[in-house]
C-alpha positions as CSV (number, residue, x, y, z in Angstrom):
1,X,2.6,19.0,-1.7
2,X,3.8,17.6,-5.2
3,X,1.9,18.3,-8.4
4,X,0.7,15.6,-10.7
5,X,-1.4,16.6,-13.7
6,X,-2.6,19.8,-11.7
7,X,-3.5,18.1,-8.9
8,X,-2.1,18.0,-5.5
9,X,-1.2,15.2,-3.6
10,X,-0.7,15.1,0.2
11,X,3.3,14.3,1.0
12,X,4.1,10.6,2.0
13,X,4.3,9.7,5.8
14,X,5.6,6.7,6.9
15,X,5.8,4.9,10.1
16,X,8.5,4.1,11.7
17,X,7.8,2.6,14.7
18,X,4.7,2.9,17.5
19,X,6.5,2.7,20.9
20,X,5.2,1.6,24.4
21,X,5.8,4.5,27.0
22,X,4.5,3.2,30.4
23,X,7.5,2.9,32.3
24,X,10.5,5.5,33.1
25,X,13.3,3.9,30.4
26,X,10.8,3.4,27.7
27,X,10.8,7.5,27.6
28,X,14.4,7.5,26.8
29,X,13.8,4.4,24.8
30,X,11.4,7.0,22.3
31,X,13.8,10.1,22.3
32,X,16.2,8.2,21.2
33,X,14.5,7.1,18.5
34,X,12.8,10.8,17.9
35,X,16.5,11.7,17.6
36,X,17.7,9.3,15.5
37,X,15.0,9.8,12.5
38,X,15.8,13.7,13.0
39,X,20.0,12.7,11.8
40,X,18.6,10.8,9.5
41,X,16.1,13.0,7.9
42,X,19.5,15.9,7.9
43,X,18.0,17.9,11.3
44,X,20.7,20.3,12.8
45,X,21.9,19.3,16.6
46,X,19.9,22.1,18.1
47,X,16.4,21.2,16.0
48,X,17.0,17.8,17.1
49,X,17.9,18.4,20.5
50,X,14.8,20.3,20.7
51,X,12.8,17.1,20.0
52,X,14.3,14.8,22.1
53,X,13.2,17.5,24.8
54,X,9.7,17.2,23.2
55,X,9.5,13.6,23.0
56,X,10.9,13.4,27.0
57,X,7.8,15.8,27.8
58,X,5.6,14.0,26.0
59,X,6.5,10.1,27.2
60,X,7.0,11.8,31.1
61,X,3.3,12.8,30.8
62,X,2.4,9.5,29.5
63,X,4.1,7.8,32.5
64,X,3.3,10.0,34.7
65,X,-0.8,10.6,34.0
66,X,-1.8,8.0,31.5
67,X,-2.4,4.5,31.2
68,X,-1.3,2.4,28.0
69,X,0.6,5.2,26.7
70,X,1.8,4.8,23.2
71,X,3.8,7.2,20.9
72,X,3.4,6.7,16.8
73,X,6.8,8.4,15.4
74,X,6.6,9.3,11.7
75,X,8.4,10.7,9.3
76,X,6.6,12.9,6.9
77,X,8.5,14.0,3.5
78,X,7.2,16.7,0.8
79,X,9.4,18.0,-2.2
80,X,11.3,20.7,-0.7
81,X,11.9,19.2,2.7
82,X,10.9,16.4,5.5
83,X,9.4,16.7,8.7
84,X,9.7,14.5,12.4
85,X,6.0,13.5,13.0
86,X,4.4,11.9,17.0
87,X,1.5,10.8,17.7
88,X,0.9,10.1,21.2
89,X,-1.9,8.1,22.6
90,X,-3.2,7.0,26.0
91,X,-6.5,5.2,27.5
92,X,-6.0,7.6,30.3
93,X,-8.1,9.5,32.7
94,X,-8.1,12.5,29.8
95,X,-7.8,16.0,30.6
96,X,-10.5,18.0,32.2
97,X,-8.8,21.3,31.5
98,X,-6.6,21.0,28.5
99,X,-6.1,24.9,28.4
100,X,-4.4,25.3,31.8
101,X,-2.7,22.0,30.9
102,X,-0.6,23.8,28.3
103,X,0.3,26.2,31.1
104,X,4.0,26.1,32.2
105,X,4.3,23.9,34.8
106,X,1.4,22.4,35.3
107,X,1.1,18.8,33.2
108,X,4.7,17.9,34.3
109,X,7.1,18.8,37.1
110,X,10.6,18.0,38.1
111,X,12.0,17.3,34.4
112,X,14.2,18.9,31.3
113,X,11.3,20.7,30.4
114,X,8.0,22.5,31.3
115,X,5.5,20.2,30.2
116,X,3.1,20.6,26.9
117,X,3.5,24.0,26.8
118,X,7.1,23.4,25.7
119,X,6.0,20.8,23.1
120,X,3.9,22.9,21.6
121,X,6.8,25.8,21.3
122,X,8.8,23.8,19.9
123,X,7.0,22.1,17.4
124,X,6.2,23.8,14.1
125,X,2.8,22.1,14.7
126,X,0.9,20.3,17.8
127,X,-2.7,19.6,18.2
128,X,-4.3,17.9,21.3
129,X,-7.4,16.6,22.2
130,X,-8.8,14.7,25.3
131,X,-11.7,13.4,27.4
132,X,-12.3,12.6,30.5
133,X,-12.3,8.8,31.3
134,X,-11.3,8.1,27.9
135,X,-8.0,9.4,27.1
136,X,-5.8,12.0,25.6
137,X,-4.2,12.2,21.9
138,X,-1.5,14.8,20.9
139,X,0.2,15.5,17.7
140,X,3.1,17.3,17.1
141,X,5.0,17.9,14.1
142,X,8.5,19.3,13.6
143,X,9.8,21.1,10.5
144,X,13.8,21.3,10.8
145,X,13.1,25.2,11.6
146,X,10.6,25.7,14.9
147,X,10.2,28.9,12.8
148,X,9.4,27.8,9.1
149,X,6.1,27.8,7.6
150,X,4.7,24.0,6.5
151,X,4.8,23.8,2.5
152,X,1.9,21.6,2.8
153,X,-1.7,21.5,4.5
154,X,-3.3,18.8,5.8
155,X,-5.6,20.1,7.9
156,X,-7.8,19.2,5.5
157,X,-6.9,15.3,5.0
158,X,-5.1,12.8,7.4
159,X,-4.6,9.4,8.3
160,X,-2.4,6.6,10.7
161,X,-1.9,3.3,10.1
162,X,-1.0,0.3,12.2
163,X,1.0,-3.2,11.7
164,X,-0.5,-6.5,13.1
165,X,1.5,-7.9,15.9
166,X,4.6,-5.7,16.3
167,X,5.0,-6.2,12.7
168,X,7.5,-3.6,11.2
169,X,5.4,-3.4,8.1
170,X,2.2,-2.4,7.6
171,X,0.0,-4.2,5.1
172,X,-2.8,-1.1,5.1
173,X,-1.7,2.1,3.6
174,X,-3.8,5.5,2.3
175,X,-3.1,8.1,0.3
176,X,-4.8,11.8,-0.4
177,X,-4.8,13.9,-3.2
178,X,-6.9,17.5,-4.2
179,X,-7.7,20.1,-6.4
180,X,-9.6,23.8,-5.6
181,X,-12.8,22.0,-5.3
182,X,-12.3,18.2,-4.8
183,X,-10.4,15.8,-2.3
184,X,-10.0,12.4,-3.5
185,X,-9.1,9.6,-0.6
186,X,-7.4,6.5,-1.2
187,X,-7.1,3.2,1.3
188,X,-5.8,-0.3,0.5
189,X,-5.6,-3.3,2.4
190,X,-3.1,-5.4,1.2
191,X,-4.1,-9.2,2.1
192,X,-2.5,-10.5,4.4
193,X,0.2,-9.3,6.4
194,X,4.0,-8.2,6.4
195,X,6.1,-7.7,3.0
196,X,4.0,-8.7,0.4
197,X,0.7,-7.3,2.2
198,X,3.1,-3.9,2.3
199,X,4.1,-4.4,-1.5
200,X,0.5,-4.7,-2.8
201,X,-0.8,-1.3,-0.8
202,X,2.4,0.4,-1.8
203,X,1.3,-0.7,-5.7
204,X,-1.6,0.9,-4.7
205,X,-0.6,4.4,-3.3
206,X,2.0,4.4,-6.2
207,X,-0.9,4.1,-8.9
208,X,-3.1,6.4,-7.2
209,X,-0.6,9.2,-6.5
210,X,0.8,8.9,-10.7
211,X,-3.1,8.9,-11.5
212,X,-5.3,10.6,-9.6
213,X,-8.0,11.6,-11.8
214,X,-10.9,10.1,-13.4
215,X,-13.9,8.8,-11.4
216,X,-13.6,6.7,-8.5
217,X,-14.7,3.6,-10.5
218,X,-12.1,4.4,-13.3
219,X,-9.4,5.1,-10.0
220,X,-10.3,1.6,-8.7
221,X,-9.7,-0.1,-12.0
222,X,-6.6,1.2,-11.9
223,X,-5.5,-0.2,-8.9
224,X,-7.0,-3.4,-9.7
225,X,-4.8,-3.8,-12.9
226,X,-2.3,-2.5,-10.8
227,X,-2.7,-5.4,-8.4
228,X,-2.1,-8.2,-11.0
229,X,0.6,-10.5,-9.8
230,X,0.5,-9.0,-6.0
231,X,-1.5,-10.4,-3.4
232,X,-4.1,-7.9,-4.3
233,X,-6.1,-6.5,-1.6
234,X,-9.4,-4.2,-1.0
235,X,-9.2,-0.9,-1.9
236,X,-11.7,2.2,-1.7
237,X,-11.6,5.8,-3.7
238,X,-14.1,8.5,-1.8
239,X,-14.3,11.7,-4.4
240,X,-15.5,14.9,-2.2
241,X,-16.9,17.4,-4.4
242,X,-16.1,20.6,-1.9
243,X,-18.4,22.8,-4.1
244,X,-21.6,20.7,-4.2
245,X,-21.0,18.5,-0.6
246,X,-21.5,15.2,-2.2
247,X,-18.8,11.9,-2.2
248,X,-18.7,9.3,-4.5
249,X,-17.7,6.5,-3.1
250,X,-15.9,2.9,-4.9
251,X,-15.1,0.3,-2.8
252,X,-14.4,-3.0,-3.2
253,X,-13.9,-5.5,-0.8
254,X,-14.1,-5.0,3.1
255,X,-12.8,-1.1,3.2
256,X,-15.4,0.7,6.0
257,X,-16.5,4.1,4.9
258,X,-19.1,6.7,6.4
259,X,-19.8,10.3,6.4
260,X,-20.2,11.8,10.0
261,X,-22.9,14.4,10.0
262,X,-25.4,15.8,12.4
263,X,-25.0,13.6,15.4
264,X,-25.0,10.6,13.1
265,X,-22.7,7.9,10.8
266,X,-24.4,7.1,7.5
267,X,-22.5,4.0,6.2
268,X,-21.3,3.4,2.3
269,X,-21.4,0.9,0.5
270,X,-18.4,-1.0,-1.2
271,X,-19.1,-4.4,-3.6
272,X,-17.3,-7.9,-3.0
273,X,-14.3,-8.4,-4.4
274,X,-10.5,-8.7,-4.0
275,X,-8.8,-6.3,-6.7
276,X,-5.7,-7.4,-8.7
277,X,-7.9,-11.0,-8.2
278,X,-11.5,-10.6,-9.0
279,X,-14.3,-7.7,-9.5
280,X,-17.2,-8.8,-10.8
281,X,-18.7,-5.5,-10.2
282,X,-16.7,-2.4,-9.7
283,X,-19.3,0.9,-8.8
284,X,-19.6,3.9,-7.0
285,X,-22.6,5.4,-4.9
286,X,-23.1,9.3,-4.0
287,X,-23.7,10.7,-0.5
288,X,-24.2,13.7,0.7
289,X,-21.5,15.1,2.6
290,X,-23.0,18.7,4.8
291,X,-21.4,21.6,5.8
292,X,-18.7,20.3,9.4
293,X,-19.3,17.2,7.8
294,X,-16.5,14.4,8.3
295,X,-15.4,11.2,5.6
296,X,-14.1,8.2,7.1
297,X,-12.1,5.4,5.7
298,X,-10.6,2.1,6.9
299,X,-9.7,-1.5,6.7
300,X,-10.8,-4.2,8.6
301,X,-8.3,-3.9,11.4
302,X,-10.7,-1.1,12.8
303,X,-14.7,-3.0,14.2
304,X,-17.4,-1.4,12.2
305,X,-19.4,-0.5,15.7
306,X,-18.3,2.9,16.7
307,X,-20.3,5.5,16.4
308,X,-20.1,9.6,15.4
309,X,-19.7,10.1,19.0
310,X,-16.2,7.9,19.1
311,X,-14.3,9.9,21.6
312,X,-12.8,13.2,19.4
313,X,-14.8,16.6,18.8
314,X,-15.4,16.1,14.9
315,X,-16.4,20.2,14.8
316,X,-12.6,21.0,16.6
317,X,-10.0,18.3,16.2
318,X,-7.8,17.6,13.5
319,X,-7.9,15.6,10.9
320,X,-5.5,13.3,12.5
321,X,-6.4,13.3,15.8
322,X,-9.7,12.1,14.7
323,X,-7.9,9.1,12.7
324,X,-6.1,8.6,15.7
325,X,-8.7,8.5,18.4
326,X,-10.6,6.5,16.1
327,X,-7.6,4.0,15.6
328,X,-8.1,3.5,19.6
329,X,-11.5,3.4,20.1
330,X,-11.9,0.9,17.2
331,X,-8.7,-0.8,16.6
332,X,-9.3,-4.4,18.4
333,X,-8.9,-6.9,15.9
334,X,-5.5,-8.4,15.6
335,X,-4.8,-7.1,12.6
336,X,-3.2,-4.5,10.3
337,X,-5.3,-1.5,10.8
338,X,-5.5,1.8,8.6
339,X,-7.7,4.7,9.2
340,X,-7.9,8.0,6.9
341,X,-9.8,11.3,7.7
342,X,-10.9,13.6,5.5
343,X,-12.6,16.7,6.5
344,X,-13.8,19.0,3.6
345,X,-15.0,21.7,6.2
């Protein structure tokens, strides 16, 4: 995590590319893109050898289980060093025992490895969580030692974003940043699509990581002056106070936003308006936010009607596992889609 004006902000993912694994060669297809960001990023040939077993696990289990498998790789970079990111995904028939799953030999057989038991050896992180008829969503994360402690947690915080039609860039972006007792949560929604939908949320994320503090409404502002001269966008700023389990919420323009509590999805509220265009009003509203409460954020790309009961365990999974479960339950408009989790505990 990187300190700005004592407060912490999450370290940058990006996306490199979401890859179809439903067939035999598009499992090599992925490794050898797992691989190549792991040269990139300066990984050792062993470290990176170990992922591109990983990966092979991973995409074998998608073929061989799952149905519309996909695999999100990522690249995930803090100030001392950079981490190899997937996020798998399937609409499969889910896992009715994800405990003996992760046993040696039992999710895959006949291959390099041993199936998820192995991924989750290997990576510095993995997280996994599944239902039956709906599907199965696994994380992993690898630091270039198996062995080396993460300089940053986000088990707190997390998002995943999408691009519209095999686009390589997304036009949504997000960005998280906290002190002891608040977590501040940032989405835009570049208009548009492509470059200059990618250039006006990267303004954003920019603007909010130099200047994270001040009220959401003052936040917002920012951004909107920001977003002079770009195609502007909608943007939203959720403030968690962690000590009094309240949000303030500033949105404006079609950014989705709830608190998931109890059983239940309380909406908020965010005012018409394009930022770096117009805002006639720019204004915040409170919520509370109870104890195994979770905050939601997204753009457009996600359909408003899904519920608290979306297809992840809120009180176990991860932050990003929720995002992503969420991006697939909800994620049917043809568009750029962004969703950020935050989950204040």
């Amino acid at each position: 995590m990187e300190a700005v004006s004592g407060v912490s902000c999450l370290p940058l993912v990006q996306d490199v590319a979401w890859l179809t694994v439903e067939e035999p060669a598009e499992v090599g297809r992925a490794r050898r893109a797992a691989t190549s960001l792991a040269e990139r990023l300066g990984f050792a040939a062993t470290r990176t050898a170990e992922i591109g077993l990983a990966v092979t696990e991973v995409g074998t289990n998608l073929v061989k289980h799952a149905e519309r498998g996909v695999v999100l790789l990522r690249s995930v970079r803090g100030t001392r060093e950079a981490a190899v990111e997937i996020v798998a995904v399937d609409r499969g028939p889910g896992i009715a025992d994800l405990g003996l799953a992760q046993q040696d030999g039992q999710s895959t057989t006949g291959t390099l490895g041993v199936g998820l038991g192995a991924v989750a050896r290997l990576a510095s992180t993995c997280a996994i969580t599944s239902r039956v008829g709906s599907g199965t969503v696994l994380t992993a994360r690898f630091l270039p030692s198996a062995h080396r402690e993460p300089e940053w947690d986000d088990e707190i915080a997390a998002g995943v974003t999408r691009p519209f039609g095999g686009l390589e860039m997304c036009g949504d972006a997000y960005a998280v940043c906290r002190t002891p007792d608040r977590l501040v949560l940032m989405v835009c929604d570049g208009s548009g699509h492509g470059p200059l939908a990618a250039a006006a949320s990267g303004t954003a994320v920019r603007v909010f990581r130099d200047q994270p503090t001040g009220s959401p409404e003052e936040v917002v502002r920012r951004i909107h002056g920001a977003l002079r001269g770009t195609r502007g966008g909608a943007v939203a700023v959720a403030e968690i106070d962690l000590v009094r389990r309240t949000a303030r919420f500033c949105g404006l323009g079609n950014i989705a936003a709830a608190v998931l509590a109890d059983g239940r999805k309380h909406g908020m509220i965010s005012v018409p308006g394009v930022a770096g265009h117009h805002a006639r009003t720019i204004r915040s509203f409170d919520y509370a936010v109870p104890d195994g409460a979770v905050v939601v954020l997204h753009s457009d790309g996600l359909t408003e009607r899904w519920g608290a009961d979306h297809g992840s365990d809120l009180a176990a999974d991860t932050p990003l596992l929720i995002a992503a479960t969420l991006l697939r339950e909800a994620g049917v408009r043809n568009d750029d889609a962004c969703v950020l989790v935050g989950k204040p505990g």
